[in-house]
MIMI-342050 format. One record per residue: residue number from 1; residue in one letter; chain; x, y, z of N, C-alpha, C in turn. Coordinates in nm, 4 decimals, padded with zeros to 6 digits. Layout:
(atom NUM,A,A,(X,Y,Z),(X,Y,Z),(X,Y,Z))
...
//
This chain:
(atom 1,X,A,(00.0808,-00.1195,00.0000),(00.0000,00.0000,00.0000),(00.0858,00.1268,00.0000))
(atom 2,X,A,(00.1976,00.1032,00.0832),(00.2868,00.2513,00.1033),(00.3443,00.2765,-00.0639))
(atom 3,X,A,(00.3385,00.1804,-00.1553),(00.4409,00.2438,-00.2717),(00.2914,00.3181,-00.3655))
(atom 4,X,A,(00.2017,00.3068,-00.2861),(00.0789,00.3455,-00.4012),(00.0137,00.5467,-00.3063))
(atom 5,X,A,(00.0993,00.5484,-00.2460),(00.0452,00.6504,-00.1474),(00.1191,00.8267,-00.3159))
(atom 6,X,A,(00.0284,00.8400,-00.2900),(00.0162,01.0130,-00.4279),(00.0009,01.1462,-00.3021))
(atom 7,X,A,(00.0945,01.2087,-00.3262),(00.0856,01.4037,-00.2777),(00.0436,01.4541,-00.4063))
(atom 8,X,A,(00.0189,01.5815,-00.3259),(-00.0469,01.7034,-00.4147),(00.0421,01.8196,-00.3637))
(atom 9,X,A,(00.0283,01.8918,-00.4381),(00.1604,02.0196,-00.4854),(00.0234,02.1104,-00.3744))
(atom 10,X,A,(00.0843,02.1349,-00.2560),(-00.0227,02.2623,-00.1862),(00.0411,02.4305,-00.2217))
(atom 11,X,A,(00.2039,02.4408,-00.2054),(00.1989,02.5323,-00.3079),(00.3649,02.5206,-00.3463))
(atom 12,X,A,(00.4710,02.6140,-00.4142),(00.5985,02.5305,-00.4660),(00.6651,02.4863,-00.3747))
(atom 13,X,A,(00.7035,02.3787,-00.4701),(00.7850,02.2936,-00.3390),(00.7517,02.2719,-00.2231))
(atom 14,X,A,(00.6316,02.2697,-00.2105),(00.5124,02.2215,-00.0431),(00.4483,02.1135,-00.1285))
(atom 15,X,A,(00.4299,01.9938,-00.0540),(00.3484,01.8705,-00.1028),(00.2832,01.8406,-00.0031))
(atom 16,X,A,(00.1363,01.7541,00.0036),(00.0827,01.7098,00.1311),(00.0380,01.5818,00.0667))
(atom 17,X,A,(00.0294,01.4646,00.1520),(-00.0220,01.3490,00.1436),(-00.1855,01.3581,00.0749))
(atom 18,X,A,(-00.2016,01.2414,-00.0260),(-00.3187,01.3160,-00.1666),(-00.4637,01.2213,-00.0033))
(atom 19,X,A,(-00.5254,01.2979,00.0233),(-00.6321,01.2731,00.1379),(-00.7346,01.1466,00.0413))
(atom 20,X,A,(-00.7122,01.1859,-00.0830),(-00.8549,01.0796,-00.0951),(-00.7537,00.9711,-00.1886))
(atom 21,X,A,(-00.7030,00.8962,-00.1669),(-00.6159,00.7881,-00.1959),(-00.6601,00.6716,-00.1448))
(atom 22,X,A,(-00.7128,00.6232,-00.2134),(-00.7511,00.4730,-00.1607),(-00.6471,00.4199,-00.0821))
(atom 23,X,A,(-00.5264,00.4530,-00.0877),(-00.4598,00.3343,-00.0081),(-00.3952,00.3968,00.1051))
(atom 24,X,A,(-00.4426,00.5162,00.1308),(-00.3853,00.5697,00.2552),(-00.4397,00.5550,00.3997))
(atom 25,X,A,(-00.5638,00.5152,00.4194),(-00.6191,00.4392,00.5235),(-00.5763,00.2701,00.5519))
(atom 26,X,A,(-00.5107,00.2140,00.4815),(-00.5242,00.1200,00.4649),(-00.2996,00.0961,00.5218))
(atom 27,X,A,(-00.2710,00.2138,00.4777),(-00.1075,00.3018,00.5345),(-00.0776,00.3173,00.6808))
(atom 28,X,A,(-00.2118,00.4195,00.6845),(-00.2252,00.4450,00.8185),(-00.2730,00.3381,00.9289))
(atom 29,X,A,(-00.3586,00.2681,00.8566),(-00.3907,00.1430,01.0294),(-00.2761,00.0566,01.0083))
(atom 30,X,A,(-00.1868,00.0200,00.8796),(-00.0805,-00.0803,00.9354),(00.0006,-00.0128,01.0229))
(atom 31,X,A,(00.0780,00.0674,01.0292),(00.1769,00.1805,01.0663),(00.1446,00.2033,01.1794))
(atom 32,X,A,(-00.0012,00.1847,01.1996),(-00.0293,00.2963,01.3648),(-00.0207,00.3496,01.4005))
(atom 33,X,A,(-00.0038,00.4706,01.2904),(00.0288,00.6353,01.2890),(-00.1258,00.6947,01.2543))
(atom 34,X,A,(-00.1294,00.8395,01.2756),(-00.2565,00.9006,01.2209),(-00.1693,00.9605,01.1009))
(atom 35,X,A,(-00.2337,01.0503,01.0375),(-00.2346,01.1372,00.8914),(-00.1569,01.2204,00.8974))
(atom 36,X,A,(-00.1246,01.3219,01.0361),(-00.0908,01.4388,01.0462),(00.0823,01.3993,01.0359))
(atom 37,X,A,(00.1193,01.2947,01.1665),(00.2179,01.2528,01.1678),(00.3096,01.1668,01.0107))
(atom 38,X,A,(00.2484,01.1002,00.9421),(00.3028,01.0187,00.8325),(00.2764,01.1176,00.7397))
(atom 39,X,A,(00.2301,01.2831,00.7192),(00.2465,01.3485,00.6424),(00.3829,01.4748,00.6759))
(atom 40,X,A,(00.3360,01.4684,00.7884),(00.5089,01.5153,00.8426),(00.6424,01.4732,00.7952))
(atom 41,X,A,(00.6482,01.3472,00.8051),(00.7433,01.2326,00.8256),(00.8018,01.2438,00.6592))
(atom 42,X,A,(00.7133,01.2856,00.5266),(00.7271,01.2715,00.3951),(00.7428,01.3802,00.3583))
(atom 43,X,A,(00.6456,01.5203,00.4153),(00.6488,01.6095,00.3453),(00.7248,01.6906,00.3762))
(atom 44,X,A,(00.7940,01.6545,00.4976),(00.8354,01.7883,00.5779),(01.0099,01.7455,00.6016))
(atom 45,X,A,(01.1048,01.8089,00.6180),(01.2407,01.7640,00.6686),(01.2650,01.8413,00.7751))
(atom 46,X,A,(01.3151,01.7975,00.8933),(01.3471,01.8773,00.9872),(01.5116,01.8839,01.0048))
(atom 47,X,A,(01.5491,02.0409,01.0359),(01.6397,02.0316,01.0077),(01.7036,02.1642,01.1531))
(atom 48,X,A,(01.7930,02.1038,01.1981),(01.8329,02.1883,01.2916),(01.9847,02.2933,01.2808))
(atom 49,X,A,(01.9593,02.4527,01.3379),(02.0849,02.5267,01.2582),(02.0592,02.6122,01.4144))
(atom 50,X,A,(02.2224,02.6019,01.4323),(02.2266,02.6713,01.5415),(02.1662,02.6490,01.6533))
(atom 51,X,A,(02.1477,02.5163,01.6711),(02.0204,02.4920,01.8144),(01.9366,02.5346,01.7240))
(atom 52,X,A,(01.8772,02.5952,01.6716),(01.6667,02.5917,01.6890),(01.6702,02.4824,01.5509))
(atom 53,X,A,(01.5720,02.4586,01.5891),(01.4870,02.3697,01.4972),(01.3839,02.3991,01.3934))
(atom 54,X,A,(01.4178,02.3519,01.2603),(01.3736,02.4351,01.1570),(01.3154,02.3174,01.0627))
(atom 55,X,A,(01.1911,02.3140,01.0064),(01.0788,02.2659,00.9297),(01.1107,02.3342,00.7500))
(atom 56,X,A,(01.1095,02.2472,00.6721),(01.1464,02.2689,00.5898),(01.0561,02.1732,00.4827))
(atom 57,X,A,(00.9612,02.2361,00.4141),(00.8730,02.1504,00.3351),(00.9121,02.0892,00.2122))
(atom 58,X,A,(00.9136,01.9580,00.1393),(00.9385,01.8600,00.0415),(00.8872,01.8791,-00.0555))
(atom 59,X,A,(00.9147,01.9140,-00.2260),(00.8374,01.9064,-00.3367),(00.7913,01.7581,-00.3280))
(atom 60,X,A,(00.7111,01.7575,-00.4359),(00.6458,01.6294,-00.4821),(00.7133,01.4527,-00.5038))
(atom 61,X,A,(00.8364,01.5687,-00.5235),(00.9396,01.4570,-00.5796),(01.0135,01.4126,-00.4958))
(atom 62,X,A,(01.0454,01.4948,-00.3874),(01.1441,01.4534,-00.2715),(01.0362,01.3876,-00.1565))
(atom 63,X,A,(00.9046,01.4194,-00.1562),(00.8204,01.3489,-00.0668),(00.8130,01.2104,-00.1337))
(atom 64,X,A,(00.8107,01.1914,-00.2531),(00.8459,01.0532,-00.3168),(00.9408,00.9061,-00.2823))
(atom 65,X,A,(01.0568,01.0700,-00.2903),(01.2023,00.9671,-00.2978),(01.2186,00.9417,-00.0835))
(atom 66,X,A,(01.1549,01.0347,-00.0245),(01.0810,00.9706,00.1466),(01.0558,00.8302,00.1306))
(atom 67,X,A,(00.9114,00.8499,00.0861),(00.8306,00.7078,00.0898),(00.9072,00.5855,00.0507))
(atom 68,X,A,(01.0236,00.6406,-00.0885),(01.0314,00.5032,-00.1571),(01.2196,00.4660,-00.0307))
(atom 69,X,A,(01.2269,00.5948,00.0298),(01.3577,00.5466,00.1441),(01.2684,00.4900,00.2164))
(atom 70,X,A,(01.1598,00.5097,00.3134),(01.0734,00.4242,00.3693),(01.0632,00.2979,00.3092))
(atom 71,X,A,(01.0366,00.2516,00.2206),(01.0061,00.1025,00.1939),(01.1419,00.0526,00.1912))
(atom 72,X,A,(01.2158,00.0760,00.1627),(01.3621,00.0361,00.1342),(01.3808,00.0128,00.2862))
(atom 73,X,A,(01.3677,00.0642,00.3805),(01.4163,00.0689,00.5209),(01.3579,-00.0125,00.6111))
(atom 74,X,A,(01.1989,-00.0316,00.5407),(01.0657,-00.1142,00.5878),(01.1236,-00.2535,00.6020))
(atom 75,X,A,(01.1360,-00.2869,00.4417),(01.1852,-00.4257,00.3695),(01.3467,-00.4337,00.4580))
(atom 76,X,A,(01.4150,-00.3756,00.4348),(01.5303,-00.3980,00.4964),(01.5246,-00.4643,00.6869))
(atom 77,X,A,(01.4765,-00.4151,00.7282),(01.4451,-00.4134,00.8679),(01.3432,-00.5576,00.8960))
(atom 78,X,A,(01.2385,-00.5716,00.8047),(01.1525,-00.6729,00.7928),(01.2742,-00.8126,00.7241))
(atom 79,X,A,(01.3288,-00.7658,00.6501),(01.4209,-00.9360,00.5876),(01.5332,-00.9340,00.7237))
(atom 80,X,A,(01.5726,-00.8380,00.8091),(01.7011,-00.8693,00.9283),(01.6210,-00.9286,01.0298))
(atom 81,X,A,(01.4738,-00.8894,01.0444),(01.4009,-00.9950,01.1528),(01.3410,-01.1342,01.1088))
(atom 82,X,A,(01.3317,-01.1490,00.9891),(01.3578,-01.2905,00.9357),(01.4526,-01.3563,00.9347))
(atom 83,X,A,(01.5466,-01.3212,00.8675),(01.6910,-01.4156,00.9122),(01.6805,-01.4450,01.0691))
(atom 84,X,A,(01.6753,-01.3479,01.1330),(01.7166,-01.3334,01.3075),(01.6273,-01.4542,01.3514))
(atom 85,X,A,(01.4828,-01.4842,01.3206),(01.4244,-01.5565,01.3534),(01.4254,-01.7031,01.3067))
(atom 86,X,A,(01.4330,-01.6909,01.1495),(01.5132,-01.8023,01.1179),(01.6188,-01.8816,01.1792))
(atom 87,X,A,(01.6873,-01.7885,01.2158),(01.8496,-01.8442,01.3007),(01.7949,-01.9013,01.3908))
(atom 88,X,A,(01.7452,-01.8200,01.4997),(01.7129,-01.8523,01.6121),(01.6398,-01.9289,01.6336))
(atom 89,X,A,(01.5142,-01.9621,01.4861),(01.4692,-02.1268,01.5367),(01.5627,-02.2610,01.5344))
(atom 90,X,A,(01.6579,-02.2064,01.4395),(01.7529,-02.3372,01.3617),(01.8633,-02.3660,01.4476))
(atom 91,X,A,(01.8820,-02.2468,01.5907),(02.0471,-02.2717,01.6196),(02.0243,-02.3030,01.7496))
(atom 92,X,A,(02.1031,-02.4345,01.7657),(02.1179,-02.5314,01.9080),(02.1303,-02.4479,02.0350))
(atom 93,X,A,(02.0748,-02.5207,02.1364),(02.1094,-02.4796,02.2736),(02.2311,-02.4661,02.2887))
(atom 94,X,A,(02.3515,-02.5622,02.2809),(02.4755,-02.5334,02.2912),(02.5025,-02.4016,02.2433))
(atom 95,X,A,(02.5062,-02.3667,02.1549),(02.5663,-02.2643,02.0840),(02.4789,-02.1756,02.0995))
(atom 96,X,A,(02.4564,-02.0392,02.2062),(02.3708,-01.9747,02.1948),(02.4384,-01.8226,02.1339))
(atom 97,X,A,(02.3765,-01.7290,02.0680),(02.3789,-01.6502,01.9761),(02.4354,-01.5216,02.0675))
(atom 98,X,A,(02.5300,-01.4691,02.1029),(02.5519,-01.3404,02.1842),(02.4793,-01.2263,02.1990))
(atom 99,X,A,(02.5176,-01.2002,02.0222),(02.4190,-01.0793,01.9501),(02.3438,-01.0984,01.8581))
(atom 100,X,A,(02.2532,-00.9659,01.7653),(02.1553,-01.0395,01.6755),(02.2524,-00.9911,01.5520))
(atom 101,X,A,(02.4106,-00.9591,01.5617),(02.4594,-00.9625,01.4418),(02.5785,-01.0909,01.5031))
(atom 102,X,A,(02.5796,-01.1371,01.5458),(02.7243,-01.2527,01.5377),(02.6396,-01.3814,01.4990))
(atom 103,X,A,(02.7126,-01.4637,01.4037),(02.7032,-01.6077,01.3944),(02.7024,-01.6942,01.4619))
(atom 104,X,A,(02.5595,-01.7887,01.4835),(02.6057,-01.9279,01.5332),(02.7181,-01.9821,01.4945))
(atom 105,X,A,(02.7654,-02.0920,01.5770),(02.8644,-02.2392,01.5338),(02.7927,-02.3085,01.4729))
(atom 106,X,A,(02.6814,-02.3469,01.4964),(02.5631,-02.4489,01.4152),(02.5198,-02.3878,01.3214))
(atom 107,X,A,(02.4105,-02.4256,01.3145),(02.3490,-02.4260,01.1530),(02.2696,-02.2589,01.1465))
(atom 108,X,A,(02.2816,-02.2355,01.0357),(02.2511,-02.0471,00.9829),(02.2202,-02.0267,00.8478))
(atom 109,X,A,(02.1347,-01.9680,00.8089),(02.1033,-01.9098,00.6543),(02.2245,-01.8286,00.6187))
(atom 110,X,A,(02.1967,-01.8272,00.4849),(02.2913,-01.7439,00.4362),(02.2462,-01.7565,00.3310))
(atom 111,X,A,(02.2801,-01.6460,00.2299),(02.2237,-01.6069,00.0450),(02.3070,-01.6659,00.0048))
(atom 112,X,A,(02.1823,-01.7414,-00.1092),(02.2396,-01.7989,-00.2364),(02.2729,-01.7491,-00.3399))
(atom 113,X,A,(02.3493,-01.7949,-00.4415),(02.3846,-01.7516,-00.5639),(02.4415,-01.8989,-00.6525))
(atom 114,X,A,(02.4355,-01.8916,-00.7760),(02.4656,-01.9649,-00.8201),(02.6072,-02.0607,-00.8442))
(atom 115,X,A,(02.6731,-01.9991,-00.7343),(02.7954,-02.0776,-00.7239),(02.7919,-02.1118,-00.6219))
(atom 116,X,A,(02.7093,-02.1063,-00.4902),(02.6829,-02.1765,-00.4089),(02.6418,-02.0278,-00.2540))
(atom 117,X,A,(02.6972,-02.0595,-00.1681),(02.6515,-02.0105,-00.0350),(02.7821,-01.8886,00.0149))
(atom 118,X,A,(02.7537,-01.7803,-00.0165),(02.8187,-01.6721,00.0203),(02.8163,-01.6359,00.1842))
(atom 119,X,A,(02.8996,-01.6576,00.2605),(02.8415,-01.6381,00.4370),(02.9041,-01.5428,00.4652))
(atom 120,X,A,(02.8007,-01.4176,00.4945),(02.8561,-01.2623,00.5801),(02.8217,-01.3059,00.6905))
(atom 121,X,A,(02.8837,-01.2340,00.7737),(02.8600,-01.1805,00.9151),(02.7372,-01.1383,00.8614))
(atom 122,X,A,(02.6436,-01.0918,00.8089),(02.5430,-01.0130,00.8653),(02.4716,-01.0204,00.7114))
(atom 123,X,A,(02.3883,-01.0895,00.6517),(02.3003,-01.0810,00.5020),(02.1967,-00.9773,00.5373))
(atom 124,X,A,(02.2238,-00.8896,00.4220),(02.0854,-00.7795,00.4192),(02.0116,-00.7849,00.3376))
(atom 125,X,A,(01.9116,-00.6907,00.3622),(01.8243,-00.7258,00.2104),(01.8631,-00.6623,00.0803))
(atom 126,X,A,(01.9614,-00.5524,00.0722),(02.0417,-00.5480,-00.0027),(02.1522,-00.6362,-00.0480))
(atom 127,X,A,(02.1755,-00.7130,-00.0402),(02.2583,-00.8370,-00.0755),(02.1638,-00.9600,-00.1021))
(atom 128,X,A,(02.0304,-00.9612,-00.0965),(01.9335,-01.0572,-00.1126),(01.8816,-01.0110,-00.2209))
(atom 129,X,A,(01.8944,-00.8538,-00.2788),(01.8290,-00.7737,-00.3790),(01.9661,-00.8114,-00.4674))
(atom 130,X,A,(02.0475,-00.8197,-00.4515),(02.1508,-00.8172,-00.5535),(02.1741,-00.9296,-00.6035))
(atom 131,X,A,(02.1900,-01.0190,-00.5115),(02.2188,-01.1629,-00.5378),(02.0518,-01.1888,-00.6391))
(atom 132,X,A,(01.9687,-01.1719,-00.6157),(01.8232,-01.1732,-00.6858),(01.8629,-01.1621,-00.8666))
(atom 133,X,A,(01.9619,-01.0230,-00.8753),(01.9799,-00.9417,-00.9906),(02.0488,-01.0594,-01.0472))
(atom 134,X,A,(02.1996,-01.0716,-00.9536),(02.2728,-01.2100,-01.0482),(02.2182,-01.2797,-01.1210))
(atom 135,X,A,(02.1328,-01.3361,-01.0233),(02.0716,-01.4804,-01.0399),(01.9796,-01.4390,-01.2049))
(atom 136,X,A,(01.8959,-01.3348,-01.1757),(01.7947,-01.3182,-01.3419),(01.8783,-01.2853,-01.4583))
(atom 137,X,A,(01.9778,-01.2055,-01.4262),(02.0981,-01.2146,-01.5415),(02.1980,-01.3685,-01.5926))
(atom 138,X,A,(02.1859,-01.4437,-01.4818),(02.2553,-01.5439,-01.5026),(02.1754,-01.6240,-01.5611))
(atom 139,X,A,(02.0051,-01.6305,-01.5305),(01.9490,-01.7176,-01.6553),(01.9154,-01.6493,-01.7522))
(atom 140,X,A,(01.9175,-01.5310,-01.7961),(01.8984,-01.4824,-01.9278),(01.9965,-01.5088,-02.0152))
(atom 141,X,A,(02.1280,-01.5039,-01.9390),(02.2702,-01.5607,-02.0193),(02.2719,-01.6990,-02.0383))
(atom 142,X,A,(02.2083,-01.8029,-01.9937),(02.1903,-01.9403,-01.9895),(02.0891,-01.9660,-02.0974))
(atom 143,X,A,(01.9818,-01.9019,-02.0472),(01.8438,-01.9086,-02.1807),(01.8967,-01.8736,-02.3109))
(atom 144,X,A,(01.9720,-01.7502,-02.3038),(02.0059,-01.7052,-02.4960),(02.1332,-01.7712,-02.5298))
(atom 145,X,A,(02.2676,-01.7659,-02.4703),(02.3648,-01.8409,-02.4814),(02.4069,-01.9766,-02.5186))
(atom 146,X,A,(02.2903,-02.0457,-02.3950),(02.3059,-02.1834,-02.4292),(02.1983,-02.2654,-02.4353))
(atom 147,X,A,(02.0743,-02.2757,-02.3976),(01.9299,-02.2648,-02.4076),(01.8994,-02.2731,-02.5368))
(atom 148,X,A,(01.8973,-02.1564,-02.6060),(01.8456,-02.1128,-02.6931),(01.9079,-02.1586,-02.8271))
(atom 149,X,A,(02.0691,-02.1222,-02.8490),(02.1665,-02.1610,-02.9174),(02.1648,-02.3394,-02.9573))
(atom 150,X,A,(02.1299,-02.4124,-02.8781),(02.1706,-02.5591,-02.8441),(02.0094,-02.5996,-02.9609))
(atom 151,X,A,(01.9113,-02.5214,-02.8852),(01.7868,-02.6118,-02.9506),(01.7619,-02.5383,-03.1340))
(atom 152,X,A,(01.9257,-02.4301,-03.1585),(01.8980,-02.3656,-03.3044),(01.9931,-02.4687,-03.3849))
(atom 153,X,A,(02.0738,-02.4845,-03.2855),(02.1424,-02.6199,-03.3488),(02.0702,-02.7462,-03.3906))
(atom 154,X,A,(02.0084,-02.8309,-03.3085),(01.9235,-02.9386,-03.3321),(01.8253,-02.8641,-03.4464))
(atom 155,X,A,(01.7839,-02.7951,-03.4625),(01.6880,-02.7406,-03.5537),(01.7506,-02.7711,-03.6739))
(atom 156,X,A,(01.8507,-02.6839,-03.6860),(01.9344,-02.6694,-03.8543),(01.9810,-02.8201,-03.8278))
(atom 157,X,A,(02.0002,-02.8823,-03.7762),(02.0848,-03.0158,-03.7812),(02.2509,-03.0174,-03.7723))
(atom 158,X,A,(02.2783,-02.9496,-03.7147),(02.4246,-02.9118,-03.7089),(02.4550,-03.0040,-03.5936))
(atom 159,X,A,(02.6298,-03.0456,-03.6265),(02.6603,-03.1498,-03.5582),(02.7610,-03.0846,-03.4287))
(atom 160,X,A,(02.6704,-03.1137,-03.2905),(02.7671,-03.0281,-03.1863),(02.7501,-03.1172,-03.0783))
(atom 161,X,A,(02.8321,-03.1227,-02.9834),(02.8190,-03.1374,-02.8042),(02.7559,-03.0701,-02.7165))
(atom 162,X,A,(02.6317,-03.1535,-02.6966),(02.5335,-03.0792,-02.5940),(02.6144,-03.0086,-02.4345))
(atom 163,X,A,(02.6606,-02.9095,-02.4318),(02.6953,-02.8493,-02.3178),(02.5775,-02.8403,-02.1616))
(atom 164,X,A,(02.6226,-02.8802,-02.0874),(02.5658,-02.9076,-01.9458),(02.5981,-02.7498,-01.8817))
(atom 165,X,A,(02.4641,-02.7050,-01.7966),(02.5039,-02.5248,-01.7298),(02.4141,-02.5494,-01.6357))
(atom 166,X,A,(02.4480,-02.5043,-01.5042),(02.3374,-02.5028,-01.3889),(02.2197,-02.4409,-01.4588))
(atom 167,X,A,(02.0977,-02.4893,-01.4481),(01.9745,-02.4244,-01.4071),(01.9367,-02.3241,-01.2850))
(atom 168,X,A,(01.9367,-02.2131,-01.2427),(01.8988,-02.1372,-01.1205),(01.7593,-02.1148,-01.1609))
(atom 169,X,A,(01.6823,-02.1437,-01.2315),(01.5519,-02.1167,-01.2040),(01.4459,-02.1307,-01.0773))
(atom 170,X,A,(01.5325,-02.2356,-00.9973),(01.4521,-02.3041,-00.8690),(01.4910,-02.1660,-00.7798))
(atom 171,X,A,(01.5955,-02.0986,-00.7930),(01.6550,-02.0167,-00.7171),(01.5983,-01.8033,-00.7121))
(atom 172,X,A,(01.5407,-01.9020,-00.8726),(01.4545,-01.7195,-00.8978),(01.3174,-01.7506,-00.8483))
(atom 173,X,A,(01.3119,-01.8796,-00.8802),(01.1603,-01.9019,-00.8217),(01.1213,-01.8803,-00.6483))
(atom 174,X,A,(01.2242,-01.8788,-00.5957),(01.1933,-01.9015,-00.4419),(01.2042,-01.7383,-00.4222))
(atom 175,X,A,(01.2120,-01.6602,-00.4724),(01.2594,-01.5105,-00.4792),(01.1353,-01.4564,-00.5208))
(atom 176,X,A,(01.1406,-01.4879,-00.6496),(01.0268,-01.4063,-00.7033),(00.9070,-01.4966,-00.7529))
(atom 177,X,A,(00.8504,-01.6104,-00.7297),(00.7557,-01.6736,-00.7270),(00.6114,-01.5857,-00.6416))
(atom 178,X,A,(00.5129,-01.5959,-00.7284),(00.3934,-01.5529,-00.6803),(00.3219,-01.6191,-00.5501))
(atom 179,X,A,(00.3083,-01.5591,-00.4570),(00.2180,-01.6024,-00.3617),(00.3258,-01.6994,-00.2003))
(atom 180,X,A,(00.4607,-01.7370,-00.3226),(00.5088,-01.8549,-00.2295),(00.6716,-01.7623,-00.2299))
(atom 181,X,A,(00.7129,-01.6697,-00.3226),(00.8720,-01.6509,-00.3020),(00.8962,-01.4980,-00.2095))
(atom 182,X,A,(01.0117,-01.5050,-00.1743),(01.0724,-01.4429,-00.0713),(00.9601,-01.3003,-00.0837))
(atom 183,X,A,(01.0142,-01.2413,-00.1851),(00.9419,-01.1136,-00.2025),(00.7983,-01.1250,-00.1953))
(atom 184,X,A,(00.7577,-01.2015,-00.2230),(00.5976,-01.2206,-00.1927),(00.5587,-01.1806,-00.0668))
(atom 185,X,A,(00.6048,-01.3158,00.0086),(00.6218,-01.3396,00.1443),(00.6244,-01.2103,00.2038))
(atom 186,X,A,(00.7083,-01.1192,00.1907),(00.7784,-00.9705,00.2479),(00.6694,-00.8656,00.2178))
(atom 187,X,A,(00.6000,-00.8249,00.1239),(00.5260,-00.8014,00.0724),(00.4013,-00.8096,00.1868))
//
């Protein structure tokens, strides 16, 4: 609902949250904020000079690029309490967890990619967004490269060696699959 939220130009470079937006009630009861406050929060920057404190209103476009740092920060914060919970169902009594950024000894998620299991100290959802990117570039290069190439061969009848290439499709699917992949899920 938050990426569907529209301002209106009240006058230059002043924007206010658009009041009759279908999806702004629907903003406001997840959030558990009222109107006044989550129009603050977008339209307004506060900015302090000299000790006092100074209000400084957002064009259209910068109340935008708010919202869309909000979801970025939303999602980010929402995939570090998944892992965290993940872990913490998966990791033994022995080995108990110090902090919610240090590694178990036992068993722990970590992002995939097509060469196998990359392990940070700490997976974000920026590195779950990237590794995502690999992965759809790596089968588009698989689909036209060798996919595609292999079954133009059998076509014309040309005489070649069928070349073997991981499939990651199972791997875009758990990502971006409808209803069942990561982003769904987050969503």
């Amino acid at each position: 609902h938050t990426s569907n939220l529209t301002f209106c130009e009240i006058a230059a470079d002043c924007s206010q949250l658009e009041d009759r937006n279908s999806h702004l009630r629907s903003v406001l009861y997840l959030l558990g904020v009222d109107g006044d406050a989550l129009n603050s929060s977008f339209c307004q920057v506060l900015m302090e000079v000299n000790g006092e404190r100074l209000y400084k209103n957002n064009s259209i476009e910068k109340a935008e690029k708010a919202v869309e740092a909000f979801i970025k920060a939303t999602y980010g914060a929402l995939f570090d309490h998944i892992v965290r919970r993940v872990n913490q169902s998966i990791e033994s009594s022995q080995s108990p967890v110090s902090s919610a950024r240090s590694v178990p000894d036992t068993a722990s998620i970590g992002v995939l990619d097509i060469f196998g299991f990359e392990s940070f100290e700490w997976n974000s959802f920026e590195q779950l967004c990237i590794n995502y990117c690999n992965e759809a570039l790596q089968q588009q290069f698989n689909r036209f490269v060798f996919k595609l190439e292999q079954q133009e061969y059998e076509k014309e009848g040309i005489d070649w060696s069928f070349i073997s290439f991981p499939d990651n499709q199972d791997v875009l699917d758990l990502i971006e699959k409808k209803r069942d992949g990561i982003l769904s899920k987050l969503d």
